[in-house]
N, C-alpha and C positions, 0 to 999 in steps of 0.2 A: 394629264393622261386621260385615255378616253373611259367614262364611266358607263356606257351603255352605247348598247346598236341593237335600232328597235328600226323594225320594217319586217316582212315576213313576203312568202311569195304570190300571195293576191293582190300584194303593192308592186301594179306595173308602173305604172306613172311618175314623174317627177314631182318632185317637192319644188313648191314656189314658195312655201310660207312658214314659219315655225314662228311660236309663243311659246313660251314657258307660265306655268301656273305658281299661282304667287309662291306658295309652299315649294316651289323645283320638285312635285313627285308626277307632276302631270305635264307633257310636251305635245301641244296640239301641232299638227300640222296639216297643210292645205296643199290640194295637189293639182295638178291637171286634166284630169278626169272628174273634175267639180269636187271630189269627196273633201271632208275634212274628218281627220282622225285624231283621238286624243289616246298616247301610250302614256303606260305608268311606268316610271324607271326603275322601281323596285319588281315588277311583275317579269316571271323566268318564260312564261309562254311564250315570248314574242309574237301575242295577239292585240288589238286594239283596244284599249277599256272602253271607247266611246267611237260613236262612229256619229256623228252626225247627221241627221236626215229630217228631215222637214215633210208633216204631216202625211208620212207614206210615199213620198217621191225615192227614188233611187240613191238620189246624189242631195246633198247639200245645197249647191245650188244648179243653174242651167248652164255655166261656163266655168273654168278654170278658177279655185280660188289663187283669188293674187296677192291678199295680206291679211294678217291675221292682229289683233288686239284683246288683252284682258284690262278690265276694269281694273282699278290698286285695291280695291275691295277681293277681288278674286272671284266675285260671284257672277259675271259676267264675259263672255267671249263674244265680239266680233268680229265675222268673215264678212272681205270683201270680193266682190269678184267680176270678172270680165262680163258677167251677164249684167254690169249696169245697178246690182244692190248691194248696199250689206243687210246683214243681216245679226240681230242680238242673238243671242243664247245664252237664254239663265236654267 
C-alpha cells in the first residue's frame, strides 16, 4: 500500500530519478528542470527537506538530472546529469 505522496505545486517538472536514503526516511529525487530534491517521508508539510544547489546557482546542475546514487555508507549522494557531470554530495 502506498505509504507517502510527496511533491507539492512548485514541482512542475518530471521525475527522471529517485534514491532512497539508507535509513528509507529520506527520498531524493531528480528532475528535469536540473533541480534535485530530498523529502522526508515522515514530514506532513509536503515541502522539500533538501533542495540541492551548488555554490549559489539556481539549479543542481545545468541539464536535467538523469540518475541518482547513495553511497552504502549513506553519507553520500550522487547526481548525474545531461549536462555531461556528476556530481558528490556530502
Amino acid at each position: 500500500s502506498q505509504v507517502a505522496q510527496l511533491g507539492n505545486d512548485s514541482t512542475l517538472s518530471g521525475v527522471t530519478s529517485v534514491a532512497l536514503s539508507r535509513s528509507g526516511r529520506l527520498v531524493f529525487a531528480g528532475y528535469d528542470d536540473y533541480r534535485c530534491l530530498g523529502w522526508d517521508v515522515t514530514s506532513l508539510d509536503n515541502e522539500p527537506a533538501i533542495d540541492l544547489k551548488c555554490q549559489g546557482l539556481a539549479m543542481a546542475h545545468e541539464s536535467r538530472v538523469s540518475c541518482l546514487g547513495i553511497n552504502s555508507s549513506g553519507i553520500a549522494l550522487c547526481t548525474g546529469s545531461w549536462d555531461t557531470l556528476l556530481k558528490v554530495w556530502a
